[in-house]
N, C-alpha and C positions, 0 to 999 in steps of 0.2 A: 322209437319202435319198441315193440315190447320183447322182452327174451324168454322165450317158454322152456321146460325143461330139456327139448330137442335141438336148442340154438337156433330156431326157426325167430325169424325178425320180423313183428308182424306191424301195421299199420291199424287205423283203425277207420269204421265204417258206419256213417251215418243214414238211419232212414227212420221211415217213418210207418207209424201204423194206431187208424184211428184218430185217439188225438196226444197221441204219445210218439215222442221223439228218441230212438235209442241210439246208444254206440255200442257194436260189438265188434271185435278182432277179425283182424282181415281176412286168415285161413280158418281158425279152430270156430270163428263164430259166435266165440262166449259174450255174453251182454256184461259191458263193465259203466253203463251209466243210462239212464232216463230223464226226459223230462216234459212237463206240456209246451215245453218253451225251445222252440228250435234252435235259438240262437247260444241257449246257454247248453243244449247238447254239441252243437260246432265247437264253442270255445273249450268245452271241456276237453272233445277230444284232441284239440292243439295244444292244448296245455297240457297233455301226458303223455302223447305221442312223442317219439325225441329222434333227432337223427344225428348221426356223427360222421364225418369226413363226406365221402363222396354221395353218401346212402341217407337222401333225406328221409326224414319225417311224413309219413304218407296219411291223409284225411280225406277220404272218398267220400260223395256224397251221393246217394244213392239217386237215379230220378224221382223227380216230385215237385211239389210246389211247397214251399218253407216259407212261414209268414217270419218276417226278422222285426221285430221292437228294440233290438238293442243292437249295435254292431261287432264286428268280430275284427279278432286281433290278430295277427299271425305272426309269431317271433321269429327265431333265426332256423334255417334250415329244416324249413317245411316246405311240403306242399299239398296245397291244397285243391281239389278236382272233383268235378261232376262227370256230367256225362253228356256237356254240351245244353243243347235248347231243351233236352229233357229234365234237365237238373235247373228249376228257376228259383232265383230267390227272391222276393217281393220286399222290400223295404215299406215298413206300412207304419212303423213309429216316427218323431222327428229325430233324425239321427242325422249327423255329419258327415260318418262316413259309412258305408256299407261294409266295405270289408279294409282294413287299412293293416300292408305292412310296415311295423314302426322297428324302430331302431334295432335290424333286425340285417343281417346278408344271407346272401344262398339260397332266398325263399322264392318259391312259383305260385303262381294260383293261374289254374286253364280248366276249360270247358264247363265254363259255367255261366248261366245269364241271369244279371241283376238288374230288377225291375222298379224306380219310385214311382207309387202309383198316388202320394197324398202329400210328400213332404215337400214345402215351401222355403225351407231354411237354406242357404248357402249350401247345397248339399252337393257328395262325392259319392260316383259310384266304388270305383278302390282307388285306396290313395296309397301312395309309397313316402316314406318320411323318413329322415335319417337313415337309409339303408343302401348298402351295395351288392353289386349283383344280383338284382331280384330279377324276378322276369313276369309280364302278365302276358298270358296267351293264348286265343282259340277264345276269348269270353264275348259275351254278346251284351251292352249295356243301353238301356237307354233312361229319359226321363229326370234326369238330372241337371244338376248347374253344370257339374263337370262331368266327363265321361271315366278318365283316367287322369289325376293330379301328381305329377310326379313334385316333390317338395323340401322342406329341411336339408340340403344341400344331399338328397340320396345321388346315389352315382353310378355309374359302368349298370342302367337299366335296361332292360328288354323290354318293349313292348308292340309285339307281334302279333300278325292274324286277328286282329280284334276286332267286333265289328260295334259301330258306337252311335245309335241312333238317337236323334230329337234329345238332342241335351245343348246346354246352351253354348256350351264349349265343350266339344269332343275330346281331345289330347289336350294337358295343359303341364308344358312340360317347365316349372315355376323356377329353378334355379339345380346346381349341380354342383356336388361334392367337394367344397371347400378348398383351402389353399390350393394342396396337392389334386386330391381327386375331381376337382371339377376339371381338369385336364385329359379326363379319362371321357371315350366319347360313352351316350345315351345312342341307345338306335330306335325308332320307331320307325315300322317297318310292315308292310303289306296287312294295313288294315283298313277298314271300310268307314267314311264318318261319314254321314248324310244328316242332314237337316240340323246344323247347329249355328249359330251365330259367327264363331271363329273354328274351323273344324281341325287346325293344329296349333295352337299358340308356345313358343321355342322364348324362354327368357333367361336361357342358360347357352355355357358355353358347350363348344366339341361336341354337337348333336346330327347324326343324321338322320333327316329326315326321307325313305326311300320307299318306293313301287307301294305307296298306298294310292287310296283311292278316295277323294274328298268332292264328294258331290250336296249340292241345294244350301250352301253355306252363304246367310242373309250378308253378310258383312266380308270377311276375307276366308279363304280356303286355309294359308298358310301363312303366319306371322312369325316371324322372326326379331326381336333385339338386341341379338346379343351377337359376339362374337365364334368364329371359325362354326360355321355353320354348312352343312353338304343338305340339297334338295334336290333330289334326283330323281327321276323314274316314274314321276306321282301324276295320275290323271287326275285334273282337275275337272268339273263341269258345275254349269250355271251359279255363277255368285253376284251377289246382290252389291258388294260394296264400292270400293273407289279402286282397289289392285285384288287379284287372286291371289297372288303372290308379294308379300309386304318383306323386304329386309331392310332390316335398319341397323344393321352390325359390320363390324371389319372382317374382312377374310369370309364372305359370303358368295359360296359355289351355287349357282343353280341350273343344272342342267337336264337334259332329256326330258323334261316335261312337258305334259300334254296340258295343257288349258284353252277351255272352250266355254264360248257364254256366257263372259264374267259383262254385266255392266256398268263396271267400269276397266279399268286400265289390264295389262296383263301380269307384268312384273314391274316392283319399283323397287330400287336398290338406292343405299346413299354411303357415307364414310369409303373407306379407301380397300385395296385388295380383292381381288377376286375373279370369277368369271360366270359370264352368264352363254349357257354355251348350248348350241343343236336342240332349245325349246320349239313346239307347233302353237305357234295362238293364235285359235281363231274365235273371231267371232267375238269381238271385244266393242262394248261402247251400245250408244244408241241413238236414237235419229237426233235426238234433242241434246245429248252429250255424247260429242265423237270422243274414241278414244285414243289413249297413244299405251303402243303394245310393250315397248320397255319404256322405260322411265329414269335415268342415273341423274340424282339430283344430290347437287350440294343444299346447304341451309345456312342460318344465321348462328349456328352453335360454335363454341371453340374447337368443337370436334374435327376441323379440317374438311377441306372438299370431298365430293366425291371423286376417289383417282386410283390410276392403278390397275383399272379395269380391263377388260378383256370380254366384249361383246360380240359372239362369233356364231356364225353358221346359223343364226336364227330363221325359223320363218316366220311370218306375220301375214297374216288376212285375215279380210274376209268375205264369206263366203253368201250372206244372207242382204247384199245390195246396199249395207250401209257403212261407207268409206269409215275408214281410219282417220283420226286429227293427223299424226306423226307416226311414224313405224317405230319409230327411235329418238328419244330426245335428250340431250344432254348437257349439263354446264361444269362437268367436274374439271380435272386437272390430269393430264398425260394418260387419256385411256384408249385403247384402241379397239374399235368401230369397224369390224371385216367381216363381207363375205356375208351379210343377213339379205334374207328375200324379203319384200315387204310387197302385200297387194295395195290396190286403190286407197290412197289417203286425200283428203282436202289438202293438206299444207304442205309438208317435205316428209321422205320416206327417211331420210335419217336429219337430224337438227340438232347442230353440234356447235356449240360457245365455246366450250371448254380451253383453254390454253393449253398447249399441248399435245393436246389430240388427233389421233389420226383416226379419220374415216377411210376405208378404202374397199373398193369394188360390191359397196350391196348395192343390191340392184331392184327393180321394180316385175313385179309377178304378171301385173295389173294387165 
């Protein structure tokens, strides 16, 4: 922030006029930079703007529509902000990333929407890379490979309120915070993905994933591979692939969610710990491939069975006249199996191999 003779701490403020791009100071107004090229006005003003302790760095973006050729950076304890769907940025160069915080903490970027409307490359709308504590929030993205990449083992991120349309992967939260800090959780949390191919993919540890909303995802809703994983709260609707819900990690919670429409499976979980607990699934499978609503499956890896589990209070149906395979199916090792409702299935409402195992009292809706 700048310090004027008054001690007044000002940010600075991006707009447009014509075909000129300015930055002037937040209160007093003065123009301290121009350009015909919007992206190197943004970067400018992040790169002089400064903030210290609690009082970030502030880069407003005025409404408008911003053609971006080049991408923007945002270092440490900034932030940066529009004014929501009035504030769009259009990605119209090949570029990687749209806006990426790199080796940077404390930074925000909210209400703003970034739009590719031409680039074919492996592309990001904001990406987070080496950085902790950042937060993305309130932003509207669509058109890309990724929607949000979280990467370079960044850690302790926020990413809230977002809504993240037609990208081929919505959330792609790629790994976490190294030795120490990938111990520290990631939250993604009450944001909207529609129409991507995997609409959260989770390949880090200590993530929760909570009260979003992932609907028309061709392949899975929510994927998980890693370890101590929380899915909670998340309505899912119509998915195209084999599970809504894929975990493939230890210490994998997933509870109170809503999934509907997937065809295929509801939840599939595998390796040891956890619990899957008070989900509604309905509406899983199709006439030509019934489905089975949880899934706890061991494999041929060293990784150990699946065991340990804790399958409870579930319901399963459904509601559209075509039977379930299995409500419940299992082969792992000492899980316990209580208290799920299942509707109309062709086979068994719970189908339990596993050594160990206790089934007790779910019962049939049918």
């Amino acid at each position: 922030m700048l310090t004027l003779f008054a001690n007044i701490e000002q940010g600075y403020v991006v707009f447009n006029q014509g075909n000129e791009f300015y930055v002037k100071t937040e209160v007093s107004g003065e123009i301290t930079f121009s350009s015909t090229d919007a992206a190197s006005s943004i970067q400018w003003a992040l790169d002089n703007v400064s903030g210290s302790g609690i009082n970030a760095g502030e880069v407003f973006i005025e409404p408008g529509k911003y053609y971006l050729y080049h991408g923007i950076i945002v270092g440490s304890n900034l932030w940066l902000h529009g004014s929501g769907p009035e504030t769009e940025l259009v990605i119209s160069g090949q570029i990687m990333e749209g806006i990426a915080i790199q080796d940077a903490s404390m930074s925000k970027i909210s209400d703003l929407t970034l739009v590719n409307i031409e680039n074919e490359l492996n592309s990001t709308g904001i990406l987070l890379e080496r950085s902790i504590s950042c937060k993305v929030i309130n932003t509207s993205i669509s058109g890309f490979k990724t929607g949000i990449r979280n990467a370079g083992e960044s850690a302790m991120t926020l990413i809230d309120g977002n809504r993240i349309i037609n990208n081929d992967r919505g959330i792609n939260i790629q790994n976490g915070g190294g030795v120490i800090a990938r111990w520290l959780p990631i939250v993604v949390a009450n944001n909207e993905v529609d129409g991507s191919d995997v609409g959260i993919s989770c390949g880090a540890l200590c993530v929760n994933i909570v009260d979003n909303k992932v609907i028309n995802s061709s392949h899975r809703a929510i994927q998980a591979t890693h370890n101590s994983i929380l899915i909670n709260g998340n309505y899912i609707d119509k998915v195209g692939g084999d599970f809504a819900i894929f975990g493939d990690g230890a210490e994998f919670n997933c509870t109170n969610n809503v999934i509907k429409n997937s065809k295929g499976g509801g939840i599939r979980t595998r390796k040891r710990w956890g619990t899957i607990s008070n989900n509604q699934i309905i509406n899983s499978g199709t006439k030509e491939n019934p489905a089975i609503g949880i899934l706890v499956v061991s494999d041929d890896s060293n990784e150990g069975p699946a065991e340990s589990k804790v399958i409870f209070n579930n319901t399963i149906y459904n509601d559209n006249g075509i039977p379930l395979q299995y409500g419940i199916k299992e082969d792992g090792f000492t899980n316990i199996i209580a208290e799920n409702k299942v509707g109309k299935v062709s086979e068994d409402i719970v189908s339990s191999i596993g050594k160990g195992t206790i089934s007790h009292n779910n019962s049939s809706t049918k």
